[in-house]
MOPAC internal coordinates of N, CA, C and O (Angstrom, degrees):
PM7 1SCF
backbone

  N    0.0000 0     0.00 0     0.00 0    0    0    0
  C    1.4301 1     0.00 0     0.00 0    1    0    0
  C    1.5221 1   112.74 1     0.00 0    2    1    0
  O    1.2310 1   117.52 1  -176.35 1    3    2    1
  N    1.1994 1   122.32 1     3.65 1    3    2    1
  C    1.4665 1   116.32 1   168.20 1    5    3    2
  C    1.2493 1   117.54 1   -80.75 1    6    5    3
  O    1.2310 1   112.27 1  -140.26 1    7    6    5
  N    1.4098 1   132.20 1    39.74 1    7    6    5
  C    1.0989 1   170.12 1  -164.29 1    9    7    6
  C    1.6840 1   114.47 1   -93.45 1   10    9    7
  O    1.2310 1   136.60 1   109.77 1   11   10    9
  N    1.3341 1    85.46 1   -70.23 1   11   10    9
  C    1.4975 1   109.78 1   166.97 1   13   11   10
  C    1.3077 1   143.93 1   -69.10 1   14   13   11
  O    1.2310 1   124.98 1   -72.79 1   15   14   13
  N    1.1995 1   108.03 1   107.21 1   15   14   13
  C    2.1089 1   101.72 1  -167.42 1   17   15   14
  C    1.4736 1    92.45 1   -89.43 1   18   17   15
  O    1.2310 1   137.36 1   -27.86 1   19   18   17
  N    1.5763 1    83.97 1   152.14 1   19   18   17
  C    1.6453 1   115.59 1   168.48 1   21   19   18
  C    1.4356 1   119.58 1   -38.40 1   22   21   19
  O    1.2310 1   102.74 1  -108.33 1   23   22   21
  N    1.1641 1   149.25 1    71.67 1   23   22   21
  C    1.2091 1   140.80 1   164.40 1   25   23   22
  C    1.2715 1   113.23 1    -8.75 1   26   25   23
  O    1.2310 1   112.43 1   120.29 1   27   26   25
  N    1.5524 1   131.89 1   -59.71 1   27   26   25
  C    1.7046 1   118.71 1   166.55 1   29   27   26
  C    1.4092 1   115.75 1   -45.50 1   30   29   27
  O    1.2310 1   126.42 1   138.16 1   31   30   29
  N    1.3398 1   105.27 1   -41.84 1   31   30   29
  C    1.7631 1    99.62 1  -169.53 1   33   31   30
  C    1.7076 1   107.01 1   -66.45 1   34   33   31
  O    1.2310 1   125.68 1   136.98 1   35   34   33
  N    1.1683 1   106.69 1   -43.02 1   35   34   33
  C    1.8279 1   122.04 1   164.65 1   37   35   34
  C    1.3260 1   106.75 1   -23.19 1   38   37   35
  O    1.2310 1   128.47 1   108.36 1   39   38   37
  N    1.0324 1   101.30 1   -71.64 1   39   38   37
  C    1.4555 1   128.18 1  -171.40 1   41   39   38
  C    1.3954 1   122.19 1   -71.60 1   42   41   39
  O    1.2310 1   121.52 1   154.86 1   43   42   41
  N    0.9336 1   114.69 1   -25.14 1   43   42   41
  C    2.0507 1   127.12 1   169.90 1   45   43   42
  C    1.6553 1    91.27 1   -81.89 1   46   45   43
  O    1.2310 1   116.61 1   130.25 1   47   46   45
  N    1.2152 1   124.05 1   -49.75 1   47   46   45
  C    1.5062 1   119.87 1  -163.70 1   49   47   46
  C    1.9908 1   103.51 1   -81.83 1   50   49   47
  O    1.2310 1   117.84 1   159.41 1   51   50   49
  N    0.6596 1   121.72 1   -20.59 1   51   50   49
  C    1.1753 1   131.02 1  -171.53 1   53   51   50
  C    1.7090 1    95.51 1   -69.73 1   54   53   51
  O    1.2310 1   128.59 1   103.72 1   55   54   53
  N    2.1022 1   101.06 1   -76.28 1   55   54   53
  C    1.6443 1   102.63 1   163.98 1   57   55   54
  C    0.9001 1   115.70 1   -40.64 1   58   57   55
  O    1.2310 1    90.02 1   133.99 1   59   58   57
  N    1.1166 1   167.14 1   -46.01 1   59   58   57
  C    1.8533 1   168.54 1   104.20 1   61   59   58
  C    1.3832 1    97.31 1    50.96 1   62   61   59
  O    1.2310 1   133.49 1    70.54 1   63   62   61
  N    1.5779 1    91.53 1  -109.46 1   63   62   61
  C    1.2765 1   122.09 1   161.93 1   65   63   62
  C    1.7675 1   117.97 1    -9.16 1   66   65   63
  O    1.2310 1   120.33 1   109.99 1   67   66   65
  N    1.4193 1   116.97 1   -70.01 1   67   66   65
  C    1.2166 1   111.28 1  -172.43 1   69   67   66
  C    1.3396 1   104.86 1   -79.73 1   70   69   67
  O    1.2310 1   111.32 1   171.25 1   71   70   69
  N    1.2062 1   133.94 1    -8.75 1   71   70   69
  C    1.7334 1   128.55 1  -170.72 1   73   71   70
  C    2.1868 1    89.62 1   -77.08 1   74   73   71
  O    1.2310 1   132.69 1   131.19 1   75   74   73
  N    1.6496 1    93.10 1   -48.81 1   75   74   73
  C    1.6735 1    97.88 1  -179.77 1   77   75   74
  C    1.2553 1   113.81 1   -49.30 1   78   77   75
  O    1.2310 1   116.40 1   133.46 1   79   78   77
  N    1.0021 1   124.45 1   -46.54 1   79   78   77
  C    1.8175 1   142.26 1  -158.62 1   81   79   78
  C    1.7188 1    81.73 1   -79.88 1   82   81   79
  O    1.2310 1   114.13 1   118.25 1   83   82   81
  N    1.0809 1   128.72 1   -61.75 1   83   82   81
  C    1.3917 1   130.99 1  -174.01 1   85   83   82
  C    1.4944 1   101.69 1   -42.18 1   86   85   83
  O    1.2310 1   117.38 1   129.27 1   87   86   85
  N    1.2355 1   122.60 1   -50.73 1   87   86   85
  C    1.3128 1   116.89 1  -144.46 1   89   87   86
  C    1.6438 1   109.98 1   -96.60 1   90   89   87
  O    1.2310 1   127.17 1   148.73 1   91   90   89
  N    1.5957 1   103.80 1   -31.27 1   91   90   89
  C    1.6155 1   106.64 1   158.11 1   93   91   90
  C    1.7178 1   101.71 1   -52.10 1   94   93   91
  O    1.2310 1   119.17 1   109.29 1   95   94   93
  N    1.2403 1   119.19 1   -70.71 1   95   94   93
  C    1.3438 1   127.35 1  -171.91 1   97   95   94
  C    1.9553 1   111.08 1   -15.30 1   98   97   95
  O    1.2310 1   133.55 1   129.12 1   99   98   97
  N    1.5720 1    91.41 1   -50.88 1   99   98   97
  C    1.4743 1    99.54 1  -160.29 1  101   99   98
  C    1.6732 1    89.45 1   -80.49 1  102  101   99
  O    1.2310 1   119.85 1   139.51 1  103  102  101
  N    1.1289 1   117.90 1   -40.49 1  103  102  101
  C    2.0654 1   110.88 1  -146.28 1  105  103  102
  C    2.0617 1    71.82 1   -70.63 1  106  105  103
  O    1.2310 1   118.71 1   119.62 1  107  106  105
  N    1.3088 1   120.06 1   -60.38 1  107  106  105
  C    1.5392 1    96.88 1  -172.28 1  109  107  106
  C    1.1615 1   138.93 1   -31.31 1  110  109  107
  O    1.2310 1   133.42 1   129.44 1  111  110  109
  N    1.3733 1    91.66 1   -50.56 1  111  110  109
  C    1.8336 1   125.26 1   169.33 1  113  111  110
  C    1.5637 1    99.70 1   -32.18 1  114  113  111
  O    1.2310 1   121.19 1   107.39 1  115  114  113
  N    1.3691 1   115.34 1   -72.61 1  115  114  113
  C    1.4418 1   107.67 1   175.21 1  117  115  114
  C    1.2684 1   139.80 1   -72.08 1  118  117  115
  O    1.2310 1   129.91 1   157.29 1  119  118  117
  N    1.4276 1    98.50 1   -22.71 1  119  118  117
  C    1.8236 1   107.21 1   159.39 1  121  119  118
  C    1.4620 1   110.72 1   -32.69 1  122  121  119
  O    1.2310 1   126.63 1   132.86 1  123  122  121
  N    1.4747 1   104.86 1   -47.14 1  123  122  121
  C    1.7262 1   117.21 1  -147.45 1  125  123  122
  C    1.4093 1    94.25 1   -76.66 1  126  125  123
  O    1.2310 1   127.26 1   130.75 1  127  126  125
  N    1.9848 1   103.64 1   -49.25 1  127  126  125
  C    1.8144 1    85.64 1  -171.97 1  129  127  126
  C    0.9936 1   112.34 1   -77.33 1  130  129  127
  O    1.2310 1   109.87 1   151.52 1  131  130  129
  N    1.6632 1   136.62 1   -28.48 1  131  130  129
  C    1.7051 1   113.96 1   177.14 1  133  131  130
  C    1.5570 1   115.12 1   -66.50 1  134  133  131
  O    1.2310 1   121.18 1  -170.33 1  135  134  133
  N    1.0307 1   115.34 1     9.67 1  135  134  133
  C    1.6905 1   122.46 1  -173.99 1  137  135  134
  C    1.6680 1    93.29 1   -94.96 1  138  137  135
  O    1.2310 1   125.99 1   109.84 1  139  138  137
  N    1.0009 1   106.09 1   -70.16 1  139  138  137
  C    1.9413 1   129.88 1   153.42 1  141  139  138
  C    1.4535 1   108.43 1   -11.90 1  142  141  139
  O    1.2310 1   124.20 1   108.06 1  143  142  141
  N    1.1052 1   109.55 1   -71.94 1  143  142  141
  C    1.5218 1   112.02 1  -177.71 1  145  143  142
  C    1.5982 1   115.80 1   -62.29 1  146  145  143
  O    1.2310 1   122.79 1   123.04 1  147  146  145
  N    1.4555 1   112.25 1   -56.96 1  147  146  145
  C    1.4409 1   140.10 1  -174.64 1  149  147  146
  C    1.8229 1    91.10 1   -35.14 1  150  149  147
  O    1.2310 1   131.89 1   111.60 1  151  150  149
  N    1.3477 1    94.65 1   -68.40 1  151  150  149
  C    2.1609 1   111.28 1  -166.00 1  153  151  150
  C    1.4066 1    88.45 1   -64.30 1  154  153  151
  O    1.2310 1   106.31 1   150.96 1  155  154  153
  N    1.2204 1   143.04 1   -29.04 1  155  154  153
  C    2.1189 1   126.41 1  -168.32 1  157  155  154
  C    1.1311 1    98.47 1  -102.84 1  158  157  155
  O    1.2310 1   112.10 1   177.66 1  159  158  157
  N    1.7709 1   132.50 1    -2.34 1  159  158  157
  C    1.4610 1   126.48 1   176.59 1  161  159  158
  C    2.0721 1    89.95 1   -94.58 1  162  161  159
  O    1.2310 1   129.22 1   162.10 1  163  162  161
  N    0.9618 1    99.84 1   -17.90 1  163  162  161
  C    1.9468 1    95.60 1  -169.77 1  165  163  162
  C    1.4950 1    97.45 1   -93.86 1  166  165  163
  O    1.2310 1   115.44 1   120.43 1  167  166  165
  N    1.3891 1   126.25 1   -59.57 1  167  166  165
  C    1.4988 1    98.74 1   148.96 1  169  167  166
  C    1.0927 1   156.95 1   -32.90 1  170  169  167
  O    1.2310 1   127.28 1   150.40 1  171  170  169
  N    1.5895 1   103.60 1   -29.60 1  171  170  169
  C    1.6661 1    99.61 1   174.70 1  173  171  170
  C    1.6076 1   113.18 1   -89.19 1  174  173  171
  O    1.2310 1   121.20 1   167.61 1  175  174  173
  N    1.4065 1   115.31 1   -12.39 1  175  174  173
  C    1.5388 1   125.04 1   151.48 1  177  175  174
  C    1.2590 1   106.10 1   -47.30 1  178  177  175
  O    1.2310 1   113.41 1    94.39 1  179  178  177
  N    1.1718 1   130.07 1   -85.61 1  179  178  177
  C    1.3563 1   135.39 1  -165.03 1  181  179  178
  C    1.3373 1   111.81 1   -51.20 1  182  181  179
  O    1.2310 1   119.10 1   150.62 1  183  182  181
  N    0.9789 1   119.33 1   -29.38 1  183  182  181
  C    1.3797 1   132.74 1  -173.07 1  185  183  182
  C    1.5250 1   124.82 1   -57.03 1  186  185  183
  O    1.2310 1   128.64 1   124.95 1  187  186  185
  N    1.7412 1   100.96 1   -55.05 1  187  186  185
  C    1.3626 1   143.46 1   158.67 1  189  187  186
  C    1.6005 1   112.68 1   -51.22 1  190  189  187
  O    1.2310 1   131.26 1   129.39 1  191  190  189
  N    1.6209 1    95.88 1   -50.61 1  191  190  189
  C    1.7359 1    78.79 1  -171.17 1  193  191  190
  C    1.2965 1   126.12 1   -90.89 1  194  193  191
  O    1.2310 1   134.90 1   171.26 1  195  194  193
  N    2.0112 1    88.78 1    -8.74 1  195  194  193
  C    2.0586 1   104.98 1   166.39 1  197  195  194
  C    1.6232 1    94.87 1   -66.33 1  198  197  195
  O    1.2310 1   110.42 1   140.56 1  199  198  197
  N    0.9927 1   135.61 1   -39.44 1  199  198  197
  C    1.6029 1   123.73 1  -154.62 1  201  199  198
  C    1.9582 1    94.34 1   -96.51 1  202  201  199
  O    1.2310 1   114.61 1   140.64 1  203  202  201
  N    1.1279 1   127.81 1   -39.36 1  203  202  201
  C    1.5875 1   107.53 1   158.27 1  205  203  202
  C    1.4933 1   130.11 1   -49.36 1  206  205  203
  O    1.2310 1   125.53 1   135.49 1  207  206  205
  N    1.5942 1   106.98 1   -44.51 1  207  206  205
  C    1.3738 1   101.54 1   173.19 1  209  207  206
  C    1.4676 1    99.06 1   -45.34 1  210  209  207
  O    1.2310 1   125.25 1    89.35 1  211  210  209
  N    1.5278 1   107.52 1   -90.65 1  211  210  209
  C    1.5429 1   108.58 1  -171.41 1  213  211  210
  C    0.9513 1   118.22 1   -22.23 1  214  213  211
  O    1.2310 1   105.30 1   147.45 1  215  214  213
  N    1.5932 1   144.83 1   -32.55 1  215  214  213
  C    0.9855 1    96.20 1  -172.00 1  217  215  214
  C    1.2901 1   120.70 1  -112.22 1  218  217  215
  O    1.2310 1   125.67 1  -166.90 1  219  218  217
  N    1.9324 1   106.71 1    13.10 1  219  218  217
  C    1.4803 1   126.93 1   164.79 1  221  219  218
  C    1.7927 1   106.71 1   -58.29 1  222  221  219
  O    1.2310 1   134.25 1   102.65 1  223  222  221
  N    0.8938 1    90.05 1   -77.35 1  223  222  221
  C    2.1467 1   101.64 1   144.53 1  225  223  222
  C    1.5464 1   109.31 1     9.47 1  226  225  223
  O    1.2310 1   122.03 1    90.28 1  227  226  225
  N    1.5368 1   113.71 1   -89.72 1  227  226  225
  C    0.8084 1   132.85 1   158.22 1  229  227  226
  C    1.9946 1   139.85 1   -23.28 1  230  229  227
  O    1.2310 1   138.36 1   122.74 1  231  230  229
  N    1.2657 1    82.02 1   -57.26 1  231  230  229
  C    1.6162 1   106.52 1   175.37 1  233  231  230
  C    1.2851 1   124.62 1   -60.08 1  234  233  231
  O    1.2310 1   127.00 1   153.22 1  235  234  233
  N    1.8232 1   104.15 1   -26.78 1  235  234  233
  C    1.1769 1   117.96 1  -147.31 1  237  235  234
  C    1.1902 1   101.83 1  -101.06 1  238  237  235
  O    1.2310 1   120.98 1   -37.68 1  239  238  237
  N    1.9942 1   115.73 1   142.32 1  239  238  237
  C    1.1904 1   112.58 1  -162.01 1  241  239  238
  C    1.6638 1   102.36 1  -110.43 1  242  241  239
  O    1.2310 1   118.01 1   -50.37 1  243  242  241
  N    1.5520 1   121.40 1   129.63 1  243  242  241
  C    1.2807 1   126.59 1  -165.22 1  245  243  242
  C    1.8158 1    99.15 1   -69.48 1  246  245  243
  O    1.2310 1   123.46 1   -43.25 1  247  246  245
  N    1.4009 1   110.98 1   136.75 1  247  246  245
  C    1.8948 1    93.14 1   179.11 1  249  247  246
  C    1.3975 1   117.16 1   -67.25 1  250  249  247
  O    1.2310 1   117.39 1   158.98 1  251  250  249
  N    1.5278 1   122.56 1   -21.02 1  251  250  249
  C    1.4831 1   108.16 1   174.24 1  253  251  250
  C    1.0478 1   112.42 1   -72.06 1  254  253  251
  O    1.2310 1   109.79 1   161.88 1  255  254  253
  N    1.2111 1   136.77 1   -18.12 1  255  254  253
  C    1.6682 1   130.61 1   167.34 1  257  255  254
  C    1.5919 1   126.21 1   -68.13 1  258  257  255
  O    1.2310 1   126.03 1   134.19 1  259  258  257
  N    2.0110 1   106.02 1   -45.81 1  259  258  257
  C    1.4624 1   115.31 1   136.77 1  261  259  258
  C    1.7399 1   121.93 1   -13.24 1  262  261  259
  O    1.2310 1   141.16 1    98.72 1  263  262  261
  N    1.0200 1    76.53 1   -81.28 1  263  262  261
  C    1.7655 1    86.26 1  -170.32 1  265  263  262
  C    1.6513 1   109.86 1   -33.41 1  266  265  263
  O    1.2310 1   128.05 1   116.55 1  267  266  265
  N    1.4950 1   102.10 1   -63.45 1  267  266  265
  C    1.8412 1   133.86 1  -165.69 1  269  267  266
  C    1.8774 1    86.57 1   -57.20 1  270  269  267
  O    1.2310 1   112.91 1   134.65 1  271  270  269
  N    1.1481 1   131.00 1   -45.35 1  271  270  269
  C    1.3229 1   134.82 1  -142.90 1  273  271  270
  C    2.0382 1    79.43 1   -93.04 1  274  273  271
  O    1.2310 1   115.76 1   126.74 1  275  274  273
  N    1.1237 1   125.65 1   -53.26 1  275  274  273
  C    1.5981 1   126.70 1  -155.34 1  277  275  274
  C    2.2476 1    83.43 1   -82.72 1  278  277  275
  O    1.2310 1   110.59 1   138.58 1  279  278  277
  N    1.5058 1   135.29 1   -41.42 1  279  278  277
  C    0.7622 1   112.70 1   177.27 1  281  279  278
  C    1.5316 1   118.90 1   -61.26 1  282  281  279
  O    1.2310 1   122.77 1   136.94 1  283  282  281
  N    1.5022 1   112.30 1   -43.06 1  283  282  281
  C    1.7226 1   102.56 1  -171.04 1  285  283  282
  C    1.7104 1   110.01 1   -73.80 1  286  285  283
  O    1.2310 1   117.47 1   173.35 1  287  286  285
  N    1.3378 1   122.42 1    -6.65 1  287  286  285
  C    1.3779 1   131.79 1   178.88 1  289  287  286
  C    1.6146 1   105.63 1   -83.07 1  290  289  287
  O    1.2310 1   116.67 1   140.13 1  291  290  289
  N    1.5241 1   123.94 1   -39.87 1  291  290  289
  C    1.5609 1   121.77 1   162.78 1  293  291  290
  C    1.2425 1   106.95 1   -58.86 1  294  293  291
  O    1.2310 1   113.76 1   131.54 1  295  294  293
  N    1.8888 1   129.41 1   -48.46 1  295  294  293
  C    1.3171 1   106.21 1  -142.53 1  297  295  294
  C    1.5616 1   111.20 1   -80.37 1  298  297  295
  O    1.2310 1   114.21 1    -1.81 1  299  298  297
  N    1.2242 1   128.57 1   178.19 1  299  298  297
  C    1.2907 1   129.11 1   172.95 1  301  299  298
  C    1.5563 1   120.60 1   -89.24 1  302  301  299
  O    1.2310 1   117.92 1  -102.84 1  303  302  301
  N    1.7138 1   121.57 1    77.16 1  303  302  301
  C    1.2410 1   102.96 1  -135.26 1  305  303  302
  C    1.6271 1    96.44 1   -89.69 1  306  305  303
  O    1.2310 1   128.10 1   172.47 1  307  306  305
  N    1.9376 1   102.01 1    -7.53 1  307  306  305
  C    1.9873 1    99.21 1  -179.91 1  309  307  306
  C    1.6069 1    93.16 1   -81.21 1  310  309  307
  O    1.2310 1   105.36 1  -153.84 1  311  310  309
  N    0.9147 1   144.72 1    26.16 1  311  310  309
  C    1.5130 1   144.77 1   176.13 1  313  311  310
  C    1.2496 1    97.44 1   -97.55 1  314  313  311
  O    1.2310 1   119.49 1   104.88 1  315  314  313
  N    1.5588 1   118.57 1   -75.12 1  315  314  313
  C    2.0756 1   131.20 1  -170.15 1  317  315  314
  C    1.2380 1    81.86 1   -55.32 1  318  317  315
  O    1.2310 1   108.48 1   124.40 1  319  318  317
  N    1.7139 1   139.14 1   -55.60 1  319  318  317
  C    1.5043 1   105.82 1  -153.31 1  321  319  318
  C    1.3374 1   112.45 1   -76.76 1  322  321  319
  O    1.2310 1   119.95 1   156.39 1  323  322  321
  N    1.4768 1   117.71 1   -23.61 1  323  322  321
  C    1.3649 1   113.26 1  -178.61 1  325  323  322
  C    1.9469 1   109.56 1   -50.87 1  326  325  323
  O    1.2310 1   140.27 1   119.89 1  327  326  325
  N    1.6921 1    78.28 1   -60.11 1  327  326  325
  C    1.6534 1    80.83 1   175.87 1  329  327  326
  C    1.8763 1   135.82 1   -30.29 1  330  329  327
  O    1.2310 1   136.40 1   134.78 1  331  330  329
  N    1.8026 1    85.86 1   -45.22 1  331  330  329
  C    1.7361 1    91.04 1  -157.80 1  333  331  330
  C    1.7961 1    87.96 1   -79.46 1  334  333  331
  O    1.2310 1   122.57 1   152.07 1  335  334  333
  N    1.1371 1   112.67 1   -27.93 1  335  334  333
  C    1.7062 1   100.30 1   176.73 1  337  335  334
  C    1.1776 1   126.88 1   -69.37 1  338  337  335
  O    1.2310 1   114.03 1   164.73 1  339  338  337
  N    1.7559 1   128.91 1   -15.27 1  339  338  337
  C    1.1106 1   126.34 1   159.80 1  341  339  338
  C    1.5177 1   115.12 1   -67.20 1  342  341  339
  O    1.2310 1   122.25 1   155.52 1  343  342  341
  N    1.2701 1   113.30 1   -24.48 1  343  342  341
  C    1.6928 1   114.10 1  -153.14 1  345  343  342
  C    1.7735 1    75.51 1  -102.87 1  346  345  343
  O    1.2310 1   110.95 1   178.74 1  347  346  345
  N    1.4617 1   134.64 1    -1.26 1  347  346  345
  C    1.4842 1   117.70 1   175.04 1  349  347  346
  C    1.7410 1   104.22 1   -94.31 1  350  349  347
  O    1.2310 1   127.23 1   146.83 1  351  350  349
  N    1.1158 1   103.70 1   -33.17 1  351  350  349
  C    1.5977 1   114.91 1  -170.14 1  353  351  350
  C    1.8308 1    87.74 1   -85.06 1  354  353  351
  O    1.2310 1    98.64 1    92.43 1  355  354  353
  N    0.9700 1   155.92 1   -87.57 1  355  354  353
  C    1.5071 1   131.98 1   153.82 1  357  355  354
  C    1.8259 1   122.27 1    24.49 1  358  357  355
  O    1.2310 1   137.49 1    98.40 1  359  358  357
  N    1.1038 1    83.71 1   -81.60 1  359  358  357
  C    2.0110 1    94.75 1  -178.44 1  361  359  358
  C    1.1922 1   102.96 1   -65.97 1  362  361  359
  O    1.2310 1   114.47 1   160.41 1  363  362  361
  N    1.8344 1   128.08 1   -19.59 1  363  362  361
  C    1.7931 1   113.74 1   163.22 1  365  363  362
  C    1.2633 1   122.59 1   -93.30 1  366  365  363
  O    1.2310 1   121.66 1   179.33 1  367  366  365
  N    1.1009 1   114.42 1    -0.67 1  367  366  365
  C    1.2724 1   114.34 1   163.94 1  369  367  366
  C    1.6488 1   110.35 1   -93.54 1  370  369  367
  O    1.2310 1   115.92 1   133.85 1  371  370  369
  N    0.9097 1   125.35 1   -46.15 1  371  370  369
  C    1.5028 1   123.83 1   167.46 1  373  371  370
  C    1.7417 1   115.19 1   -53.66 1  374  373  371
  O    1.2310 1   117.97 1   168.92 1  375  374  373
  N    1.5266 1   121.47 1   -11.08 1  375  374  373
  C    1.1902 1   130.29 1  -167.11 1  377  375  374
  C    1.3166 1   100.53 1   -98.55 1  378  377  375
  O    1.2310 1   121.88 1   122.24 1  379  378  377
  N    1.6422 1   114.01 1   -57.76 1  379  378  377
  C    1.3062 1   121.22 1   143.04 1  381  379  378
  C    1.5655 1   135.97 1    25.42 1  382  381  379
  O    1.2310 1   140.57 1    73.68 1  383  382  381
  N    1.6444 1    77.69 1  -106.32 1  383  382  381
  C    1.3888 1   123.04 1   175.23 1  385  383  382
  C    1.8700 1   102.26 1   -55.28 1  386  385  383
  O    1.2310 1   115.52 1   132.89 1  387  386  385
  N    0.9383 1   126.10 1   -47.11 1  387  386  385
  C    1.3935 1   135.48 1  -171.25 1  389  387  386
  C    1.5168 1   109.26 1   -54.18 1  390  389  387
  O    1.2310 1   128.59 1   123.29 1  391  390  389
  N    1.8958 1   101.05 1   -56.71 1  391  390  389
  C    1.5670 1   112.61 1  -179.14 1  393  391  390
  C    1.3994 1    97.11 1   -77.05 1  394  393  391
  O    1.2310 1    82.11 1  -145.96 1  395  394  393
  N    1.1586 1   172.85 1    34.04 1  395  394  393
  C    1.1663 1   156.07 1   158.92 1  397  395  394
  C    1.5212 1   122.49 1  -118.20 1  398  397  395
  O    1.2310 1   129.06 1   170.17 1  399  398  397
  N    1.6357 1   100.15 1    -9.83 1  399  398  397
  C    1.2925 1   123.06 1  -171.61 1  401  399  398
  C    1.6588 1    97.61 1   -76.12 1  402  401  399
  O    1.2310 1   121.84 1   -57.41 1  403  402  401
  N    1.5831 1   114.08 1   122.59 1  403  402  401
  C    1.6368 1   110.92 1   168.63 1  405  403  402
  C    1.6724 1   127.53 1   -85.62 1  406  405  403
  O    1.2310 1   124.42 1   -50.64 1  407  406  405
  N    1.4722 1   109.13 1   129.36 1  407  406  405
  C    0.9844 1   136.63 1   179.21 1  409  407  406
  C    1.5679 1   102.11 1   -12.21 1  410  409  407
  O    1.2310 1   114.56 1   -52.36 1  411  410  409
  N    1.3549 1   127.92 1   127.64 1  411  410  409
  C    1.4635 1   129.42 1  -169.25 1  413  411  410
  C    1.7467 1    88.07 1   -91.59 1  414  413  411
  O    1.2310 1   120.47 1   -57.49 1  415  414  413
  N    2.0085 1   116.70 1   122.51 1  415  414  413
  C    1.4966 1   112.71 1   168.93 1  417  415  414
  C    1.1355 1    94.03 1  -110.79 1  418  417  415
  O    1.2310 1   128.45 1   -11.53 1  419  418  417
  N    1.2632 1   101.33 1   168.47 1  419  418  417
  C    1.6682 1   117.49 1   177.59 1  421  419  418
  C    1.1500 1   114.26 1  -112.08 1  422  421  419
  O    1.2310 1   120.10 1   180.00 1  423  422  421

């Protein structure tokens, strides 16, 4: 009959056992979320400084456009339009004048 183990001892080793198994369970458990947290705090870095670039990126003014933007801001552009509308109202009156003119008979 020394066969047979102690049912208390069974039973103390068993609670043992699962308190151990418990307790790896948990210290992993938290391994994982400060690991968890650690990698979605380094993402949200990267994250941030992908979406600043862009939108420095963004902001940023190319110099040939500079230039185009500081030339049409010098030129006098109600001056040319004044101009090209006289020389348009011009060519309708000469267009006018053209269609209204009667057929020269002989």
């Amino acid at each position: 009959m020394a066969d047979i183990a102690n049912p208390q001892v069974v039973d103390a080793l068993t609670i043992d056992n699962l308190k151990t198994i418990g307790a790896i369970l948990s210290h992993q458990m938290g391994v994982l979320v400060t690991e968890q947290t650690s990698h979605l705090a380094a993402m949200n870095k990267i994250n941030q400084a992908s979406y600043q670039a862009f939108i420095l990126k963004c902001n940023e003014l190319d110099p040939k456009e500079a230039v185009a933007i500081a030339k049409t801001l010098k030129s006098d552009l109600g001056e040319t339009l004044g101009q090209l509308g006289s020389v348009v109202a011009t060519i309708q009156q000469f267009t006018k004048a053209a269609g209204n003119t009667p057929p020269v008979t002989p």
